[in-house]
N, C-alpha and C positions, 0 to 999 in steps of 0.2 A: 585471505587475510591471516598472519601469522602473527607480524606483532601487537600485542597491545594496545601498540599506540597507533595501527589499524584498525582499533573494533569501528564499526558504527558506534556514536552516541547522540545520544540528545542533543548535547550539547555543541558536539561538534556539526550539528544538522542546522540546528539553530543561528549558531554563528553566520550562516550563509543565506539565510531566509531573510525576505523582503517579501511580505503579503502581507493581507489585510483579513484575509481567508483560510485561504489552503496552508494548512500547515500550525494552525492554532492550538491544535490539540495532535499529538505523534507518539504512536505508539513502536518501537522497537523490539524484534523478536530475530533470537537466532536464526530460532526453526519455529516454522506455522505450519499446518495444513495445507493453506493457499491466504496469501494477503487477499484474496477476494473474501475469505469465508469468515476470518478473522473481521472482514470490515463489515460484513454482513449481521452477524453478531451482535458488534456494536452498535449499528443503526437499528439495529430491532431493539435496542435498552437507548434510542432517543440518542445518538452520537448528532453532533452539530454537520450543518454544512463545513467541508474543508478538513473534514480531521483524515487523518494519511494511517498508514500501516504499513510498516516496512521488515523485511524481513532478510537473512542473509541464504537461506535454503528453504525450499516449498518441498512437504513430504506428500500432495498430493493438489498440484497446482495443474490446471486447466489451463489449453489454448482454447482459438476459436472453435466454434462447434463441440467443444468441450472432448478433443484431442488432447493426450497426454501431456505434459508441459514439465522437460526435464530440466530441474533446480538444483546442483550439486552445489554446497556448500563454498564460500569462497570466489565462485566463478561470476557471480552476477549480486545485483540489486533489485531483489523484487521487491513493489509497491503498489496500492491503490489506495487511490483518494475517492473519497465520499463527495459527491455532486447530489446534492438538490434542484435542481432547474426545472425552472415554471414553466417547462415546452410541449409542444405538442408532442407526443405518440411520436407520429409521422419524422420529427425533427431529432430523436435520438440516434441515426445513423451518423449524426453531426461527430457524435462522439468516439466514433469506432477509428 
């Protein structure tokens, strides 16, 4: 993303949301660590179900099994959303 009227914004995020959930509360970052740890964070200071974190480069974002996960600036959209769900243990593979 070069031009400005590129950046990621709130606003521009919003315009296109239709929930009732996800996405009620969004936070926007250049650069994070990892949108998992940034979201992690927040759920540890009470973030609601459905709040997102998004970022335009991860300076130390994790794959599966917590393999490297390379974020160059520009090239992608990294995010995660905070899920609450009343499930069982056994039933969060639902989410991988």
């Amino acid at each position: 993303m070069t031009a400005d009227n590129d950046r990621l914004t709130l606003e521009g995020v919003r315009r296109h949301l239709d929930t009732e959930v996800i996405g009620q509360h969004i936070y926007i970052f250049d650069s994070v660590d990892s949108t998992y740890h940034a979201l992690a964070r927040l759920a540890d200071r009470d973030a609601t179900e459905g709040t997102v974190v998004m970022a335009e480069t991860q300076t130390a974002g994790r794959g599966r099994h917590g393999s490297p996960w390379f974020s160059p600036a520009t090239a992608s959209l990294y995010v995660s959303v905070l899920l609450r769900p009343s499930i069982a243990p056994r039933e969060l593979s639902l989410f991988a």
